[in-house]
Backbone as JSON, one array per atom type, in Angstrom:
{
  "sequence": "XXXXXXXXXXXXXXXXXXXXXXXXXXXXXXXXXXXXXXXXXXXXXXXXXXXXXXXXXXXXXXXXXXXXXXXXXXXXXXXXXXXXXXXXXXXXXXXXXXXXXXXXXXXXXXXXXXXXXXXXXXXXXXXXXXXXXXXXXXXXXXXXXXX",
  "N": [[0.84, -1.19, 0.0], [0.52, 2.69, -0.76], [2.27, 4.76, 0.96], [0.62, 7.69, 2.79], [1.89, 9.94, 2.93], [3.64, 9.52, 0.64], [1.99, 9.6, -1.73], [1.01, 12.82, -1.11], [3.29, 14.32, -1.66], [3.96, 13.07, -4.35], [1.41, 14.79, -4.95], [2.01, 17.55, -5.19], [4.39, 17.52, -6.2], [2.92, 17.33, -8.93], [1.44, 19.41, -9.33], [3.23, 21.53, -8.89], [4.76, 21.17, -11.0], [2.9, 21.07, -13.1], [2.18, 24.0, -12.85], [5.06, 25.35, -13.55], [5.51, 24.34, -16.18], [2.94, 25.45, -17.2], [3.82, 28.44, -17.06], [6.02, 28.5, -18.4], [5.06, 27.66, -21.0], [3.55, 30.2, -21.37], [5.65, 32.4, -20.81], [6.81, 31.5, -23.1], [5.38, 31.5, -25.03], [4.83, 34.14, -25.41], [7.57, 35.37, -25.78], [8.63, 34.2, -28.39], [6.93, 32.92, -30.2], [4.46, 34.69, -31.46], [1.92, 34.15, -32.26], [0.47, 31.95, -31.13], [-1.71, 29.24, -29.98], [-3.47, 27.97, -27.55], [-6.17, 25.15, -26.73], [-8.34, 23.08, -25.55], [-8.01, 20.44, -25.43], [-5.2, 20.7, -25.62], [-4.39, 21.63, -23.01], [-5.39, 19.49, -21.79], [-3.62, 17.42, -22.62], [-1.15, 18.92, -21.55], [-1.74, 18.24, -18.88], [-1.41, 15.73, -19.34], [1.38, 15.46, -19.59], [2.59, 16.57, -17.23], [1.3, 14.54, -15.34], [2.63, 12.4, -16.39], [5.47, 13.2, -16.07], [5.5, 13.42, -13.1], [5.05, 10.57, -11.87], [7.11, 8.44, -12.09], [8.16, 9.3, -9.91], [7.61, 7.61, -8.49], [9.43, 5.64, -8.11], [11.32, 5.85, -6.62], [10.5, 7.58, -4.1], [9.87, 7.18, -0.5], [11.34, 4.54, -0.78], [14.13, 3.11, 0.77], [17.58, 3.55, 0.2], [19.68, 1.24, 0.97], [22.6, 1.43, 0.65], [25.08, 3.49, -1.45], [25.64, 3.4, -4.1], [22.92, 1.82, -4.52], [21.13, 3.98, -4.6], [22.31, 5.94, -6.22], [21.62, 4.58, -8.24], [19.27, 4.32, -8.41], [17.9, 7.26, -8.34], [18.68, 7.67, -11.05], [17.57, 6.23, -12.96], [15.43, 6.96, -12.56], [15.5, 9.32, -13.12], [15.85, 8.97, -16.26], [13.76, 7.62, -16.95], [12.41, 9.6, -16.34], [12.49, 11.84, -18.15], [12.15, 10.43, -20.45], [9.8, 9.53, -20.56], [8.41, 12.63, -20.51], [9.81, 13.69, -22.66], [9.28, 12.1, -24.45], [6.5, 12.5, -24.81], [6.3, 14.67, -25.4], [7.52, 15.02, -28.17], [5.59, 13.41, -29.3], [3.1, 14.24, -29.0], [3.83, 16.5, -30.61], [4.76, 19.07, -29.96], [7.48, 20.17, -29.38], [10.61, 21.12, -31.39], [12.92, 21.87, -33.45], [13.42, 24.48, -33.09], [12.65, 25.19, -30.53], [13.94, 22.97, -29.02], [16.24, 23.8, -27.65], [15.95, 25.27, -25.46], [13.6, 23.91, -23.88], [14.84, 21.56, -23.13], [16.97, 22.98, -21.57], [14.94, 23.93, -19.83], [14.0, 21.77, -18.4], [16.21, 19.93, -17.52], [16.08, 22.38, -15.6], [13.73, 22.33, -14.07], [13.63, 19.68, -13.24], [16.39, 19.39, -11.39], [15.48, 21.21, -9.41], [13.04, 20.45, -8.01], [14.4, 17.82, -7.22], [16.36, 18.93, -5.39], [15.05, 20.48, -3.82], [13.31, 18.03, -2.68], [15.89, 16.31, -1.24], [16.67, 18.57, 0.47], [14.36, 18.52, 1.94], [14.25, 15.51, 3.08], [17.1, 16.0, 4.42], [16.16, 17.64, 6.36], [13.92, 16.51, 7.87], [15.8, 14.34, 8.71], [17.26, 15.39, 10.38], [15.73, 16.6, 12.53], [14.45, 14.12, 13.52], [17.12, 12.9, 14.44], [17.16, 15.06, 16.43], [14.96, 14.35, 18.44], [15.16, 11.87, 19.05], [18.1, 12.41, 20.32], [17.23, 13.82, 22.64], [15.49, 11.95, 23.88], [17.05, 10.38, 24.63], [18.51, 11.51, 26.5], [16.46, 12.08, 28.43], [16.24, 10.01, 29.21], [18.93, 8.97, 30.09], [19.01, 10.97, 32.33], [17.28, 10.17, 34.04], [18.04, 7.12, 34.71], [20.24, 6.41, 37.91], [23.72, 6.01, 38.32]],
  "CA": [[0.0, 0.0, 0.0], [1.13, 3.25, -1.03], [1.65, 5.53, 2.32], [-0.22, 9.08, 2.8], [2.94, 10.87, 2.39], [4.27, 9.25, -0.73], [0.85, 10.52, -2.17], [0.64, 14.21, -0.93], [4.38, 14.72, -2.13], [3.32, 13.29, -5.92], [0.3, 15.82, -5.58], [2.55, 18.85, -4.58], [5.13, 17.99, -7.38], [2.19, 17.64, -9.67], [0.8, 20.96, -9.18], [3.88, 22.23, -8.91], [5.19, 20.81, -12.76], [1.8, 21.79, -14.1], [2.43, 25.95, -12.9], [5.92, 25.93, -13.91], [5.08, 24.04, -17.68], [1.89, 26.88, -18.18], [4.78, 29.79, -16.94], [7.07, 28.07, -19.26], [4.3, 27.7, -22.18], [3.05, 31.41, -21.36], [6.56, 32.97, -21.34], [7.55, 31.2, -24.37], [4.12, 32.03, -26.19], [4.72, 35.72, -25.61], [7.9, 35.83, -26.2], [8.96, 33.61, -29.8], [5.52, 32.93, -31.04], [3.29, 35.77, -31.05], [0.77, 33.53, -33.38], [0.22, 30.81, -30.44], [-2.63, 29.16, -29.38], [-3.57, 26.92, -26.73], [-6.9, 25.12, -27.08], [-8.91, 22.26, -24.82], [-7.24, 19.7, -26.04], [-3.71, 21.19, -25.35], [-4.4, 21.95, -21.88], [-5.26, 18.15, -21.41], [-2.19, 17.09, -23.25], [-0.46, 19.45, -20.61], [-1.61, 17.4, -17.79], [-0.61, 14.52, -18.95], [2.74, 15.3, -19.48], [3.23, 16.89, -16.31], [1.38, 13.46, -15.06], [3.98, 11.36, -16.91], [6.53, 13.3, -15.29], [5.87, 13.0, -11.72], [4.49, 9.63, -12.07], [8.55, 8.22, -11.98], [8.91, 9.51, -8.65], [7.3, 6.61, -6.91], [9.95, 4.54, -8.25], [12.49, 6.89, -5.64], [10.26, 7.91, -3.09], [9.64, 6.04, 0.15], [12.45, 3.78, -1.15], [15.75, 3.79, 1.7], [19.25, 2.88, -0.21], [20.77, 1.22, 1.63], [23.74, 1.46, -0.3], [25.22, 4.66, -1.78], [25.01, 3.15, -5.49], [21.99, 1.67, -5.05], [20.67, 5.21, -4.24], [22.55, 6.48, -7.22], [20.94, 3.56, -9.62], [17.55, 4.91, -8.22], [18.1, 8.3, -9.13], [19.91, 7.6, -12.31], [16.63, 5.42, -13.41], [14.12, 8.18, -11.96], [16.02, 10.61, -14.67], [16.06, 8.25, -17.53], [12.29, 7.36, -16.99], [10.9, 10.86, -16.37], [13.24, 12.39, -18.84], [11.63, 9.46, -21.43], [8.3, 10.27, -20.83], [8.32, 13.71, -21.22], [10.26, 14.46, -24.23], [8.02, 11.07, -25.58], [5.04, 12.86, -25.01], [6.56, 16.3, -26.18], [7.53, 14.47, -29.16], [4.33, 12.61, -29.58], [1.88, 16.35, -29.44], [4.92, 17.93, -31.52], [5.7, 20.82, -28.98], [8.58, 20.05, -29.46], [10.81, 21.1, -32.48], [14.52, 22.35, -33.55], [13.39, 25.87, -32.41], [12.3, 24.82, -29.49], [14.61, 21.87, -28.16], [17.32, 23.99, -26.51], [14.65, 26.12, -24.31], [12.73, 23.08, -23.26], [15.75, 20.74, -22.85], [17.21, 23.7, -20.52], [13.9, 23.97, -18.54], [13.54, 20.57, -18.18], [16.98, 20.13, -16.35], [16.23, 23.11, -14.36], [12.69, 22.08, -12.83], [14.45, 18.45, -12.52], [17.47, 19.74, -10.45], [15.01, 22.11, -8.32], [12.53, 19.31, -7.35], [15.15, 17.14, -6.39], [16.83, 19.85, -4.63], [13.73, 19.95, -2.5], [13.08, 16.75, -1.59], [16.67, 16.16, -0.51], [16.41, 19.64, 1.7], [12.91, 17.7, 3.1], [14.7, 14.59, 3.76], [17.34, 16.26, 5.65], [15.65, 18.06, 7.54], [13.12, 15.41, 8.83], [16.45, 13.16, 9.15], [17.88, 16.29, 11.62], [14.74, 16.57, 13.69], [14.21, 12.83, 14.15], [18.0, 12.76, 15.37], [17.08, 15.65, 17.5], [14.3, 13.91, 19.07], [16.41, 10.84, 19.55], [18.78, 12.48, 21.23], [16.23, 14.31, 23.51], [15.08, 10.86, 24.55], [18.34, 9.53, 25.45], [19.16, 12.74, 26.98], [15.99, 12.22, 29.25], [16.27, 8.32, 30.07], [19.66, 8.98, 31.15], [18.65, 11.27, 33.58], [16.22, 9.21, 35.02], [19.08, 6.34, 35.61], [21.43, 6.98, 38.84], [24.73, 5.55, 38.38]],
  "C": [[0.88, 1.25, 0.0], [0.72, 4.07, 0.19], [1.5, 6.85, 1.54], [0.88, 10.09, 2.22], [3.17, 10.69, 0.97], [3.42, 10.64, -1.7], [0.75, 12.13, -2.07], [2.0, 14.42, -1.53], [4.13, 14.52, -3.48], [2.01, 14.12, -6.18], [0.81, 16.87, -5.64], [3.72, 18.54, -6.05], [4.06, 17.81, -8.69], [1.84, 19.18, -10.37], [1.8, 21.48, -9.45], [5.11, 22.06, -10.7], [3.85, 21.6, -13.36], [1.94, 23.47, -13.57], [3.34, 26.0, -13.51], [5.64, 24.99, -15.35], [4.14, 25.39, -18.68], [2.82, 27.88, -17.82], [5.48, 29.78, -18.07], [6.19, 28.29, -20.88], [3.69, 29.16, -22.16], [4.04, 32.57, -21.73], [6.85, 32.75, -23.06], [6.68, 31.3, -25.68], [4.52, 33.58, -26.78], [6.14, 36.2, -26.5], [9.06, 35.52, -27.92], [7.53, 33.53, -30.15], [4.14, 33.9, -30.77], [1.95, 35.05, -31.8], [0.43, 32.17, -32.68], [-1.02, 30.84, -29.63], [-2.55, 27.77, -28.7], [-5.17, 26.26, -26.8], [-7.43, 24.16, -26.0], [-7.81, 21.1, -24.76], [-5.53, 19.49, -25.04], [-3.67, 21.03, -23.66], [-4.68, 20.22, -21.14], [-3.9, 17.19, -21.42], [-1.15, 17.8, -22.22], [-0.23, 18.74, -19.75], [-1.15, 16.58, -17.63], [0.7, 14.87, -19.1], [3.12, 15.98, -17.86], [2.19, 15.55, -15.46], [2.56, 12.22, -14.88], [5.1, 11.78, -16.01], [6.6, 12.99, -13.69], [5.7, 11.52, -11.2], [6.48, 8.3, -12.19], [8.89, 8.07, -10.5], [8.55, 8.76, -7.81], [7.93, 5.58, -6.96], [10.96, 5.17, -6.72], [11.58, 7.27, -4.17], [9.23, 7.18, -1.64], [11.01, 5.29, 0.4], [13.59, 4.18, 0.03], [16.82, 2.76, 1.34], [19.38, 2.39, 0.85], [22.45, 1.06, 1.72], [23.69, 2.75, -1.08], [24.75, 4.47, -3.62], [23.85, 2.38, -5.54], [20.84, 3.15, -4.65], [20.97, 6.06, -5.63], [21.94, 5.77, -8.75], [19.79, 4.34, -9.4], [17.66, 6.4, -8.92], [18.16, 7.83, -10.44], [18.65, 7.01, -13.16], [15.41, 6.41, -13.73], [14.28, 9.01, -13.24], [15.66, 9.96, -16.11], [14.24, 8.26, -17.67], [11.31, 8.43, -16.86], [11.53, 11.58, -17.36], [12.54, 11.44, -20.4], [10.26, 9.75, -21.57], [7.63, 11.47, -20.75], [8.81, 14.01, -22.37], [9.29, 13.28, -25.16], [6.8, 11.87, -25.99], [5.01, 14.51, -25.76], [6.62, 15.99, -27.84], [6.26, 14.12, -30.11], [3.38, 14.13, -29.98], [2.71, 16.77, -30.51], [4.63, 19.01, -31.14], [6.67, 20.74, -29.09], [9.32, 19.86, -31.08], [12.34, 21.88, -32.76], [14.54, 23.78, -32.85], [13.7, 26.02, -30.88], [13.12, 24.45, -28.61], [15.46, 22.48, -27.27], [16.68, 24.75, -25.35], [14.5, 25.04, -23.22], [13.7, 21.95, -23.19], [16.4, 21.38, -21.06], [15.91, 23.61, -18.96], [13.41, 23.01, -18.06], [14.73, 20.35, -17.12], [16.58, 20.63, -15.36], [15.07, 23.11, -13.34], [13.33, 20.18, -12.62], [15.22, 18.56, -11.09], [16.79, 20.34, -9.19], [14.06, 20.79, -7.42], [13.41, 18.29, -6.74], [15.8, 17.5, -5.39], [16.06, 19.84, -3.06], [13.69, 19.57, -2.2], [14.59, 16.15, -1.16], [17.18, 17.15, 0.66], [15.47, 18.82, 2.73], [13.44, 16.85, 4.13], [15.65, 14.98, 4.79], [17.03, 17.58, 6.57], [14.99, 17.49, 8.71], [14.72, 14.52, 9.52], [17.44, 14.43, 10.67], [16.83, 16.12, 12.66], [14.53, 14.92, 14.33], [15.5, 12.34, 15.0], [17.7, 13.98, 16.91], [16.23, 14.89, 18.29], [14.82, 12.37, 19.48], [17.34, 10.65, 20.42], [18.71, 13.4, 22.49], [15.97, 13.23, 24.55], [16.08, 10.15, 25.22], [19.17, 10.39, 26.06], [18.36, 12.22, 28.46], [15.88, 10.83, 30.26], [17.59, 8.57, 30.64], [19.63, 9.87, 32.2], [18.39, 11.03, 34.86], [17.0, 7.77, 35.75], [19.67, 6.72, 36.77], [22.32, 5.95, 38.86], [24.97, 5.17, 39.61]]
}
């Protein structure tokens, strides 16, 4: 069963791929194609690709290496597989085109790198507080001993 967290973290990078895709498709309307339209359709086709993309991350999240390269395989997989089904599906609509590719290659890295960024800030942070509270508890049991 997939836990509560997993879930609210793939709804939060959801949301948060689908704003920065329409910023990305709104900037890049205004400022190379003044003759662009977006239509029903499109805006579906949006979702799913920013679907497809977060839709990867439940191969990585949850998951605890316990090994440094099998931490780096996970990653390394995560990239290949969300990196595959976005440019597939960019491909597939044809948004994607020689004009295009170095923009949306760039902005693809750079909401990659930031989301990951994130959730390894998250992790250590939770992994600081849970040592703090750890060593709260074994602060207060030895107290309670008398040598």
């Amino acid at each position: 069963m997939i836990k509560k967290d997993v879930i609210k973290t793939l709804f939060h990078l959801f949301c948060g791929i689908t704003t920065a895709l329409v910023l990305f498709i709104g900037i890049q309307g205004a400022l190379i194609a003044s003759d662009f339209s977006f239509n029903g359709w499109d805006m579906l086709r949006l979702l799913s690709v920013s679907l497809s993309s977060s839709l990867p991350s439940l191969l990585v999240l949850g998951q605890e290496s316990k090994t440094r390269g099998k931490g780096v395989l996970l990653i390394t997989l995560h990239f290949i597989l969300t990196a595959g089904a976005v440019f597939g599906l960019l491909i597939l609509y044809e948004w994607i085109d020689a004009s295009t590719a170095f923009f949306t290659v760039v902005f693809f890295l750079a909401l990659y790198i930031a989301a990951y960024t994130i959730l390894e800030i998250r992790a250590k942070r939770l992994a600081r507080i849970l040592n703090e509270r750890i060593n709260a508890f074994h602060e207060t049991e030895n107290e309670t001993h008398n040598d």
